[in-house]
N, C-alpha and C positions, 0 to 999 in steps of 0.2 A: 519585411523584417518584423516579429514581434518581440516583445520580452519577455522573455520565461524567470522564474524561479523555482529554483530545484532545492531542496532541502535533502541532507543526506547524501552531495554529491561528491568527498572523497574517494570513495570508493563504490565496487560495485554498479548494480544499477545506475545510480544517481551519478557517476564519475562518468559513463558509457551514453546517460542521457546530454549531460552537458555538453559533451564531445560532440554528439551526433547535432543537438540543437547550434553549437559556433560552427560545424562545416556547413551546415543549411544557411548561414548568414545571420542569424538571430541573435538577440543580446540574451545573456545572460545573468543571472543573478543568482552564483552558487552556494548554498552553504553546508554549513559543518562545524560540529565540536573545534575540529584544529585544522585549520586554511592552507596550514605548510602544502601540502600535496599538493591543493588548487593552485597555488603559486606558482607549482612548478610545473604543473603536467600541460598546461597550457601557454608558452611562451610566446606562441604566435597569435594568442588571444587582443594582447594589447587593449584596448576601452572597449573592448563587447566584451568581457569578463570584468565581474564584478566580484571578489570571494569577501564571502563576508561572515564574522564568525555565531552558531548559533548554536545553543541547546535548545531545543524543542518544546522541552519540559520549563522552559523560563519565557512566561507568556510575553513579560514588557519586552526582553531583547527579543519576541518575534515582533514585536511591533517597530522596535527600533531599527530590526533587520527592513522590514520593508520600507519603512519611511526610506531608509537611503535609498533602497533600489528603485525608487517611484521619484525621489530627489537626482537619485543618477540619469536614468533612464527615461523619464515620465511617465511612466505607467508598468503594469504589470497585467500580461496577455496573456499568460500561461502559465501554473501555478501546478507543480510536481511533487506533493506531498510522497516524500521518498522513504525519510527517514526512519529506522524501525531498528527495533531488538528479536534479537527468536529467544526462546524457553522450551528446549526439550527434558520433559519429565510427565511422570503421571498428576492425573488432577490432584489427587491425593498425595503426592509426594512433595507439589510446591509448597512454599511456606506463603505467609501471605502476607512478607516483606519481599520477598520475591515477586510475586502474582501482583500487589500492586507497582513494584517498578518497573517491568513489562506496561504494564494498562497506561502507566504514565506516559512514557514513551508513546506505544503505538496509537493510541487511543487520545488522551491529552494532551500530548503534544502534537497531534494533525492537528485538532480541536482549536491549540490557542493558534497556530501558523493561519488556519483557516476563517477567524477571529477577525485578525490583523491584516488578512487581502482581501477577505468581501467586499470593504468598503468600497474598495481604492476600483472594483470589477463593477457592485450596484452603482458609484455615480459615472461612470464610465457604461453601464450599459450595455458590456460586454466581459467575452473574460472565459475560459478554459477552465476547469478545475481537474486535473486526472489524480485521483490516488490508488496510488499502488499498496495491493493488499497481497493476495494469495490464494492460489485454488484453495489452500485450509480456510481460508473464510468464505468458504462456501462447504466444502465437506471435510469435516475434522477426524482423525485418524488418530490413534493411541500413539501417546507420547508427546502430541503436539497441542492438546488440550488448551493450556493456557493463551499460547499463541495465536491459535484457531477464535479463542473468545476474543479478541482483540481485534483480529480483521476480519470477527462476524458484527463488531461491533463499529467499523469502519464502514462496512457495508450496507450496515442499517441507516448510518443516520448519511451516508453517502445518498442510498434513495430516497429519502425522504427531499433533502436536499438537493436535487436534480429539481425534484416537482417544486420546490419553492423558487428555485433560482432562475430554470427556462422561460418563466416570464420575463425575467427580466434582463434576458441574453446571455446568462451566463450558463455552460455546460458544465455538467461532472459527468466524468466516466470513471469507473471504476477498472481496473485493468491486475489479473488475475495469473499472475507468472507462477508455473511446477518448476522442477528443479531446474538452477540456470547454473554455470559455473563461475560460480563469484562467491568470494568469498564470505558465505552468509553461515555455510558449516562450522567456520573459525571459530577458535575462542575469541577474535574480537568482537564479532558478532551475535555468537550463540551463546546465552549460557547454560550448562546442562548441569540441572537440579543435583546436587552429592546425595541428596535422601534416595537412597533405593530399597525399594519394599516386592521379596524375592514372589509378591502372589503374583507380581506384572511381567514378570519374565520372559512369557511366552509372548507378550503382546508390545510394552512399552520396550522393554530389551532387546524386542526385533528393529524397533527403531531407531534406538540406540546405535545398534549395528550398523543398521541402515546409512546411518548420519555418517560414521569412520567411512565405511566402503566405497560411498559416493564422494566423499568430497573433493572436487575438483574435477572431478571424473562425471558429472552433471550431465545432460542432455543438451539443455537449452544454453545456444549464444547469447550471451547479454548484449554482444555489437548490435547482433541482427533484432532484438527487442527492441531495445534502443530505437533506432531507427523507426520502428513501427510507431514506437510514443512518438516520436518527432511528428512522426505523420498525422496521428491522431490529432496532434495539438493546432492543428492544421484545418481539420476536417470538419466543414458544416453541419455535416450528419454523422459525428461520430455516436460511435455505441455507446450505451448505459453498462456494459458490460463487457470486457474483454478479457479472454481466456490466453495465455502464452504457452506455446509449449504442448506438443502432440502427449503428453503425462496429461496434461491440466485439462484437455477436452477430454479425454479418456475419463478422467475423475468425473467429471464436471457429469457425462452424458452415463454414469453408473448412476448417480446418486439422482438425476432426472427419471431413469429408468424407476430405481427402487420407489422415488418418492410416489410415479405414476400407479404402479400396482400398489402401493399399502394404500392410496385415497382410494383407488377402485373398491379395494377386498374390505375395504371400513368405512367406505361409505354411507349406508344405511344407518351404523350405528353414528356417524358426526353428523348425519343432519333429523337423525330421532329426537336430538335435543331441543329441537323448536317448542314455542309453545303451540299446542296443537290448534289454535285460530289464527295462525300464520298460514298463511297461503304456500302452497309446496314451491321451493328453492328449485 
């Protein structure tokens, strides 16, 4: 049995992880802006639910979140940076009262939740970290700009953060979900920029589209995800990197491809740069 906390677990994802983590026998430590759901969607939860209330963006109550769960619980084994906003609009059409409320969210708020469980996993020795980002933070498509910088910007300091933490027993994976059907289209979840500037038409406005046509009508089982994070949070030799979703390795193995031929075909010109008493690369 370990103890997880999920952040962002009302809904979605994060509602589909908790579920999967109390049928495997695990404690959990769920949050969220508003608990009411947690309350209830879990009755047969009894003392392995924990719901506890959080914004993300409010670094001391992530602190005050986990001190309970390490006070309820004793520790903290598994750690599911869930929580997140989407922003469909062009780069150019976000404002940048908007652009930073997105960055707060997906960006600052893993930041402070991830702050506030280091500790409790460095003296402990051990410890799971999985955050969930998105094939966009790995290749970014028109319309999703903003949101793409947010879980490119997850990913960055997530690798870096593997290499610092695997000394010291603790894992991150990072884990990479394309379209699931949860409600992440919603206006609770999405919100899409009212600036529209008619040069993006052909490109942002196909996304736009995109977003009505698919919603709910998705690919990917959030159950069946689920489950795979449960397992992950599990797994000695989990990956640094996890793709969900036949869309998301599709993206994933386009932009490996493209990235492979443009190093080839520009090669010569990235490594001219040397100074020429450098020994050849």
């Amino acid at each position: 049995m370990s103890t997880w906390l999920i952040t962002g677990a009302s809904r979605g994802f994060g509602l589909e992880i908790a579920r999967a983590a109390l049928a495997e026998g695990h404690q959990v430590a769920a949050t969220a802006r508003d608990t009411t759901t947690l309350r209830t969607a879990f009755p047969e939860a009894g003392d392995a639910l924990l719901a506890l209330p959080l914004d993300v963006t409010d670094e001391a109550r992530a602190k005050a979140a986990v001190a309970e769960a390490v006070e309820r619980f004793g520790g903290i084994d598994v750690l599911v940076n869930n929580a997140g906003q989407g922003m469909l609009g062009a780069v150019e059409e976000v404002g940048d009262e908007a652009a930073r409320a997105v960055f707060d969210t997906n960006v600052f708020g893993t930041l402070n939740v991830l702050r506030a469980v280091l500790p409790v996993m460095r003296a402990r020795r051990s410890g799971h970290i999985i955050n969930i980002t998105s094939v966009g933070g790995f290749d970014g498509v028109a319309g999703w700009g903003l949101y793409a910088a947010t879980k490119f910007a997850i990913e960055g300091f997530s690798e870096s953060l593997r290499r610092e933490t695997e000394p010291l027993g603790v894992q991150v994976t990072i884990v990479e979900p394309g379209y699931f059907r949860t409600d992440f289209l919603d206006a609770s979840s999405l919100r899409r920029e009212e600036t529209v500037i008619a040069d993006y038409a052909a490109t942002v406005g196909q996304s736009r589209e995109r977003a009505v046509r698919v919603n709910h009508a998705q690919p990917g089982d959030p159950v069946k995800a689920a489950r795979i994070i449960v397992g992950l949070g599990q797994h000695p030799d989990a990956p640094h990197r996890l793709q969900l979703g036949a869309d998301a390795v599709d993206r994933v193995e386009a932009k490996l491809d493209l990235m492979r031929d443009e190093l080839a075909a520009w090669r010569e010109v990235s490594v001219s740069t040397d100074h020429d008493d450098v020994p050849g690369v």
